[in-house]
BAFI-3210 file (N, C-alpha, C; in Angstrom, 3 decimals, decimal comma, padded with zeros to 6 digits):
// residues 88
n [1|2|3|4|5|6|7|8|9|10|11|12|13|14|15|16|17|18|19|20|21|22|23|24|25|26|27|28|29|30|31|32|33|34|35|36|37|38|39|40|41|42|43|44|45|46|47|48|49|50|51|52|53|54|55|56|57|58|59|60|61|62|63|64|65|66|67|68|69|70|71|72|73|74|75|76|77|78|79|80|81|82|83|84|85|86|87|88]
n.u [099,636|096,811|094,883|091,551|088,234|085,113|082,551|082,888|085,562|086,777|086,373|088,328|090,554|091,003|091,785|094,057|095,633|095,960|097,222|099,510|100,581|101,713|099,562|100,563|100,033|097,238|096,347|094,684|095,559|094,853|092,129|091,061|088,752|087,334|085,206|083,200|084,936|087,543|090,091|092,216|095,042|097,477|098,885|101,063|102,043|103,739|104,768|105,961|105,107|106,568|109,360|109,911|110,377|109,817|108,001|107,409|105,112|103,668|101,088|098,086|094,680|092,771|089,698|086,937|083,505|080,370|077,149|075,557|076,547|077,964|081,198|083,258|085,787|089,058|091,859|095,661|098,343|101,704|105,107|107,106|109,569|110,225|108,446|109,434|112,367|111,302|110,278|112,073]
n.v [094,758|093,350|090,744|090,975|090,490|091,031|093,402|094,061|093,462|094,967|097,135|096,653|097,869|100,182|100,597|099,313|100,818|103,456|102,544|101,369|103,635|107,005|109,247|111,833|113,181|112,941|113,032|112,484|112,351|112,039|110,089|107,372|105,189|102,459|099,560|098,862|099,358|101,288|103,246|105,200|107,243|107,700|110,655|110,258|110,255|109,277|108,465|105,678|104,110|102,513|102,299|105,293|106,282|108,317|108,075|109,122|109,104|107,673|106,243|103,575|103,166|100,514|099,723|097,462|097,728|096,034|095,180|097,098|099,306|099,220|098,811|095,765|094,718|095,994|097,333|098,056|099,287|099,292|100,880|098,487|098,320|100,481|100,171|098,057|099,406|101,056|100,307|098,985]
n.w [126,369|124,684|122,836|122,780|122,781|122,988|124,316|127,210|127,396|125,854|126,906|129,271|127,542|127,815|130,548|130,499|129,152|130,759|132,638|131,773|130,255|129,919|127,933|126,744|124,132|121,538|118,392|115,386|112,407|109,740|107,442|106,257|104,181|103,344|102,053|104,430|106,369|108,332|108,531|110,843|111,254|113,369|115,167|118,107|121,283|123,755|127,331|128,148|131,334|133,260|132,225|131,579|129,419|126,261|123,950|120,629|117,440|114,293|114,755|113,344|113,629|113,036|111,994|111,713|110,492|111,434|109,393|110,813|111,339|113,469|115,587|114,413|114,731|116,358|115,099|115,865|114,600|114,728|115,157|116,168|116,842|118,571|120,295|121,407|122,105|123,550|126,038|127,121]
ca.u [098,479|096,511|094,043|090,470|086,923|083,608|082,193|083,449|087,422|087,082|086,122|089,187|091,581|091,187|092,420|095,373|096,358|095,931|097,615|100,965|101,038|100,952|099,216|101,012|098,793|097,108|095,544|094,703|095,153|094,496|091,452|091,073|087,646|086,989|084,035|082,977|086,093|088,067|091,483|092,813|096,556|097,205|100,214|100,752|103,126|103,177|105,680|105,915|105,115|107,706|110,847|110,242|110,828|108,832|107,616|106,518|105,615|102,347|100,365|097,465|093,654|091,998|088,450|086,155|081,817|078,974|075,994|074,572|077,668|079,318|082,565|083,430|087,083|090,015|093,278|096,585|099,629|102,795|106,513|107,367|110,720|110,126|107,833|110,216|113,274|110,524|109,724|113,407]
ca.v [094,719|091,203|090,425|091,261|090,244|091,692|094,907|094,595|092,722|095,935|097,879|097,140|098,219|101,712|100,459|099,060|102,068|104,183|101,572|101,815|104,613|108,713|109,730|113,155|114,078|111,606|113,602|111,509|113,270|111,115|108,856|106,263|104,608|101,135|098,681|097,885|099,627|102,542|103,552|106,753|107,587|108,916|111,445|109,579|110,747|108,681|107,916|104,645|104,269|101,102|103,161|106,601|106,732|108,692|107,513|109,888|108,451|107,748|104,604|103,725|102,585|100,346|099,353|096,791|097,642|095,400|095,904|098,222|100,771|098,717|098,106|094,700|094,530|096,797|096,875|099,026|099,052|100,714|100,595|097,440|098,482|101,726|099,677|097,366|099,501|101,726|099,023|098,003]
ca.w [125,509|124,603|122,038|122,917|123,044|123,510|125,286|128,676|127,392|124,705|127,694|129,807|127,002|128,807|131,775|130,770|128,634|132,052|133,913|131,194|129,203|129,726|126,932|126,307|122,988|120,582|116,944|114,499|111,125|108,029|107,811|104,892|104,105|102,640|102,334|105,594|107,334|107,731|109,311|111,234|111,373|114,612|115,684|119,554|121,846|124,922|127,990|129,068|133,256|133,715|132,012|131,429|128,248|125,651|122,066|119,608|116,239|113,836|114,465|112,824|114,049|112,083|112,636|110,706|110,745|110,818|108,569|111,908|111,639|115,209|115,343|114,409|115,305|116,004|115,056|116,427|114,277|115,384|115,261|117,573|117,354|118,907|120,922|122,115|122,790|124,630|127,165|128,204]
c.u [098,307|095,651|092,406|089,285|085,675|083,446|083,418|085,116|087,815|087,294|087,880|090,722|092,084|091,654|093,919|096,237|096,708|097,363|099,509|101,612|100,384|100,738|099,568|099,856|098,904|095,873|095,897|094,292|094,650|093,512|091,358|089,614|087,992|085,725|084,405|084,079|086,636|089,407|091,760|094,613|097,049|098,878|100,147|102,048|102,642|104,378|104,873|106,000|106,344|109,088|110,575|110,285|109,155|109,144|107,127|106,709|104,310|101,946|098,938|096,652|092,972|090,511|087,446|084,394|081,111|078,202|075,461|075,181|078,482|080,368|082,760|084,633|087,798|090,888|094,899|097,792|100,729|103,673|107,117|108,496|111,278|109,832|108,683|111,629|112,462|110,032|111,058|114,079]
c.v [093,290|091,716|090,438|090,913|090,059|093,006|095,197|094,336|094,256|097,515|098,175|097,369|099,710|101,670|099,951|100,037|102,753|103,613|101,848|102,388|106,344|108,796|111,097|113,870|112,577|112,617|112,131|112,781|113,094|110,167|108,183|105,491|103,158|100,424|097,923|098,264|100,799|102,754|105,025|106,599|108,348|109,717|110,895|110,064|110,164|108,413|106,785|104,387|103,555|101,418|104,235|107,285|107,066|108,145|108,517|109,354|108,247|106,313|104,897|102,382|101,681|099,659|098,657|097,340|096,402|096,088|097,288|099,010|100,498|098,485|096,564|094,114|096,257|096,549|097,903|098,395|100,156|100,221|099,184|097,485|099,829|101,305|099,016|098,658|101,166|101,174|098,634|099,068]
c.w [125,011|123,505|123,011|122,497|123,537|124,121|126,245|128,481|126,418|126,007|128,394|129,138|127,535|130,175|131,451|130,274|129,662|132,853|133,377|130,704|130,177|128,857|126,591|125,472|121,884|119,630|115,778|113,217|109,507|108,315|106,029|105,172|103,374|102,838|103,474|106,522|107,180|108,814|109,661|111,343|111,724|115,539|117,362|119,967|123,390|126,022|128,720|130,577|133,449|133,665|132,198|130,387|127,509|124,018|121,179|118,158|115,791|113,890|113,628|113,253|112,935|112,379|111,243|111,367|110,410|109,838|109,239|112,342|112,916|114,325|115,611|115,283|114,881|116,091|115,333|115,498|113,976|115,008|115,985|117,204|118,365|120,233|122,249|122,754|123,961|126,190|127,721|128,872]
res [x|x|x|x|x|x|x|x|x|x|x|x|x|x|x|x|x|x|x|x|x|x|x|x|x|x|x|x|x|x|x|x|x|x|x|x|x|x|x|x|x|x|x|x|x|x|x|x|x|x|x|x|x|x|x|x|x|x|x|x|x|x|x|x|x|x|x|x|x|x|x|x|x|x|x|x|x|x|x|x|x|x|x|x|x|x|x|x]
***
């Protein structure tokens, strides 16, 4: 996963998910509002393609709006220790 920008770079975040992750089951059960933003906090359960190994654990989406209700930016924050000893 990289840092992202625009439609089509936002676009191929769905490809690389495909490309490295099974997605087992992904609920998102808590959302949080703020000016101009709002966050989900999402139950993910995923095996990694490269090891094998599976992750289950709560990350959390966060997403900024324009004035015109788009999404400005998004943001993914997880475990990266989970992360990491999921990947080796």
């Amino acid at each position: 996963m990289r840092p992202r920008s625009g439609r089509e770079a936002a676009a191929g975040l769905f490809g690389d998910i495909q490309a490295d992750f099974e997605v087992n089951s992904l609920n998102p059960h808590t959302f949080l509002e703020g000016d101009g933003c709002g966050a989900a906090v999402v139950d993910v359960d995923i095996t990694i393609n490269s090891t094998g190994k599976r992750v289950h654990d709560d990350v959390v989406h966060f997403f900024e709006f324009g004035p015109d209700g788009k999404v400005t930016s998004f943001r993914n924050f997880l475990d990266t220790a989970k992360a990491i000893e999921a990947h080796s």
